[in-house]
N, C-alpha and C positions, 0 to 999 in steps of 0.2 A: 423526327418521326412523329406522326397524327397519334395522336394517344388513341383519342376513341372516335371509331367511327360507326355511322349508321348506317346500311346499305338496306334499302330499300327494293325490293329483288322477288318475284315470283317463280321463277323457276330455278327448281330445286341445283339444275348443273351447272347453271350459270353462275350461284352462289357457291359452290365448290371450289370451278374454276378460278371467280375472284378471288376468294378467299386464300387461294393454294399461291396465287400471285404475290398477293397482298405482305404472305408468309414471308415466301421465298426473296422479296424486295426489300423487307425490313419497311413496307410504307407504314403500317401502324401496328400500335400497341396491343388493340382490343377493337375484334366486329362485331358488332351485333348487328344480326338479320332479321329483319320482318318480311312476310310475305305479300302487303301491299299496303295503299297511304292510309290504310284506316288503324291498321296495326301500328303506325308508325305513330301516329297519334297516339294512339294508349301511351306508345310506349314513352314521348316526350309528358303528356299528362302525369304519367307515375311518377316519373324523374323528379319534374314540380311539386308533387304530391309528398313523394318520400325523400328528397334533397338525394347526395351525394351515399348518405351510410347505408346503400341496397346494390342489388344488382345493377339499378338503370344507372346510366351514364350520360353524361352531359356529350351530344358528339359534338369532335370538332367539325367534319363533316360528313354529308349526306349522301351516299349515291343513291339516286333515282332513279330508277326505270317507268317509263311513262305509261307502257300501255301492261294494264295489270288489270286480274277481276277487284269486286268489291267496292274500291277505288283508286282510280287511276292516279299515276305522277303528277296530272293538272290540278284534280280535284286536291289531294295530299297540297299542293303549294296553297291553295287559293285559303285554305283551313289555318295551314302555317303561315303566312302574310296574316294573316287576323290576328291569330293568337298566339304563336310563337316566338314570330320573328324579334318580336324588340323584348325579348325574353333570352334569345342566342344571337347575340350581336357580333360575335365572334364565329358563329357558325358558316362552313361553307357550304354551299348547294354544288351540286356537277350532274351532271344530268347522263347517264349511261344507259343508252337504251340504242334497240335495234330498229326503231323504225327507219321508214325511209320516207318519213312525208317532209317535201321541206317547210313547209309550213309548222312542224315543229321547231324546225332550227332556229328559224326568223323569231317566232314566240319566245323560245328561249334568251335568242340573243337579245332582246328586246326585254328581257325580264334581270333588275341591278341585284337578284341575292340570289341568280344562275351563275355561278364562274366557268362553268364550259360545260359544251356538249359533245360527248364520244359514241362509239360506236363497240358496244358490250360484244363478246367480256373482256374487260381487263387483258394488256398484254403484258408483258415485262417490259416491250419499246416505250408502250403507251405511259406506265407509269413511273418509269427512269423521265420521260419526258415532265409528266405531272410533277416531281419534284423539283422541276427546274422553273413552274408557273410561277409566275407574279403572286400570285394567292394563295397557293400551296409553299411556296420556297422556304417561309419564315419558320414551316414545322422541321425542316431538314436543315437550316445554317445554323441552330443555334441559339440563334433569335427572339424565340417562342416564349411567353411566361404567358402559364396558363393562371 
């Protein structure tokens, strides 16, 4: 099971929705929800800031939704490549969003700290499937030292 994840998420049903999946699947421990890449920042900076004894959590991984106000899924990564990323070496990115441009896909696929792109929200097919991923698998067999 993901201990702790970050979902990244502007609308309010679709964070329900996942989250009632998430529950119902056993996929992780602990969600926290920001409403788009600029909250998610804070929220990785406090973590940095205040370490492990607070609220903020270190996620294992990230769900992202790309097309958000404020700042979008792109802007949010291009911030974390800078500053994050070799800070959460272990973190996974998944990129969960409804667009339909393919040109996000090819972007994505084309980006090495995206491990996939889905099509939100969350199903119970989809994430029975996710714990069967290459990159997801090792929080589900046992595997895992955090």
């Amino acid at each position: 099971m993901i201990s702790n994840l970050l979902m990244i998420e502007d609308d309010p049903i679709t964070q329900m929705l996942n989250k009632m999946v998430m529950k119902n699947t056993e996929f992780c421990k602990s969600v926290e929800v920001v409403s788009n890449g600029g909250m998610a920042i804070e929220y990785l900076h406090n973590f940095i800031l205040n370490g492990t004894g607070n609220s903020y959590k270190k996620p294992d991984l990230i769900l992202l939704d790309l097309n958000m106000p404020v700042m979008d899924g792109w802007d949010f990564l291009k911030i974390y490549k800078q500053k994050y990323a070799s800070l959460f070496p272990n973190t996974k990115i998944l990129i969960l969003s409804s667009t339909v441009n393919p040109k996000d896909k090819e972007r994505a696929g084309n980006d090495t700290l995206i491990i996939g792109f889905e099509s939100k929200p969350l199903s119970f097919n989809l994430v029975e499937r996710l714990k069967k991923e290459l990159f997801l698998s090792i929080f589900f067999t046992g595997n895992f030292i955090e």
